[in-house]
C-alpha positions as CSV (number, residue, x, y, z in Angstrom):
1,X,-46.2,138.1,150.6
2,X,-43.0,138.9,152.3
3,X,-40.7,142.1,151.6
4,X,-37.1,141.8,151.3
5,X,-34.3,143.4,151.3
6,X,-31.1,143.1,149.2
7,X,-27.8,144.2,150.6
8,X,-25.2,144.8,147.7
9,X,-21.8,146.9,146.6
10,X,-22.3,148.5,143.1
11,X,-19.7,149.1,140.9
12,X,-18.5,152.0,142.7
13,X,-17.9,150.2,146.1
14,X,-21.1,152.4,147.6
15,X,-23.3,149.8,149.6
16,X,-27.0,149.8,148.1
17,X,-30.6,148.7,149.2
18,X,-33.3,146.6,147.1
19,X,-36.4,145.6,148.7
20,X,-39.0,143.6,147.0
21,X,-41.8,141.6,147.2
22,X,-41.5,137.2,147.5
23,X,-43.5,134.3,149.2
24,X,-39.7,132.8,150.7
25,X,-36.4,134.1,150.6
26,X,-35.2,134.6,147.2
27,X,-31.7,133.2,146.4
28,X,-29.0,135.1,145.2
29,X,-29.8,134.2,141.7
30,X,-33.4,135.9,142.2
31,X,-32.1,138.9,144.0
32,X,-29.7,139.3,141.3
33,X,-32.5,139.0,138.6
34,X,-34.3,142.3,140.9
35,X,-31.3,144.0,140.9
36,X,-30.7,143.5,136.9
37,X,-34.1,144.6,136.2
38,X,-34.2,148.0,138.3
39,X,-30.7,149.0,138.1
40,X,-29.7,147.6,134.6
41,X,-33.0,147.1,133.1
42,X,-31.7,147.1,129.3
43,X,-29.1,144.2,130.1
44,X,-32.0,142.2,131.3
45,X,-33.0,141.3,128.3
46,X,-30.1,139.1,127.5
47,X,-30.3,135.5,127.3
48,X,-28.2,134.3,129.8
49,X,-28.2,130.6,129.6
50,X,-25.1,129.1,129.4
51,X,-26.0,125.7,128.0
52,X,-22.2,124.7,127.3
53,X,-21.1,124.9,131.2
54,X,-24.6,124.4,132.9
55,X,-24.0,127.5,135.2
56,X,-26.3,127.4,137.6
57,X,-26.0,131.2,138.6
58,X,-25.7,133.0,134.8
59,X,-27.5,136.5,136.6
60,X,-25.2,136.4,139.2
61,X,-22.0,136.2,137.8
62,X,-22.9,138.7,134.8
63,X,-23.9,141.3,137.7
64,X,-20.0,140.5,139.1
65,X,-18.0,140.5,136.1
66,X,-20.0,142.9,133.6
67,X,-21.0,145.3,136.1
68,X,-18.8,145.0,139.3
69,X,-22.2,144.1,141.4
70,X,-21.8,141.8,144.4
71,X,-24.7,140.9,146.7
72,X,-23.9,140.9,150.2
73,X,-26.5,139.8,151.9
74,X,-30.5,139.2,151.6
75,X,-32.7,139.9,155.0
76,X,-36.3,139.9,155.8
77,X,-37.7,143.7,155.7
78,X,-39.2,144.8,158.8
């Protein structure tokens, strides 16, 4: 398995780390699903499917607008 590592702004601004472990690159919807369970791990438990709108990118957008997360950028770790 591959380790990656998630580049993201918290909700102070403060640029942050995350590796982990996956087989190919995560998208940004599974590296926002890592950063959920280690940084917010009680809001992980929510179910975020929006069956109304069909988002394709629930995780992602809850990290944005309910926690001021955005995810820069994912990289290979070396």
């Amino acid at each position: 398995m591959k380790e990656w590592e998630v580049i993201f702004l918290d909700q102070k601004g403060v640029k942050q780390s995350l590796r982990f472990a996956s087989e190919r690159e995560p998208s940004f919807e599974a590296a926002a699903h890592e950063i959920l369970s280690k940084w917010f791990p009680v809001t992980k438990r929510l179910d975020l499917n929006d069956f109304e709108d069909r988002n394709p990118t629930p995780t992602l957008e809850l990290l944005k607008e309910q926690h001021g997360v955005t995810i820069h950028t994912i990289l290979e770790a070396s």
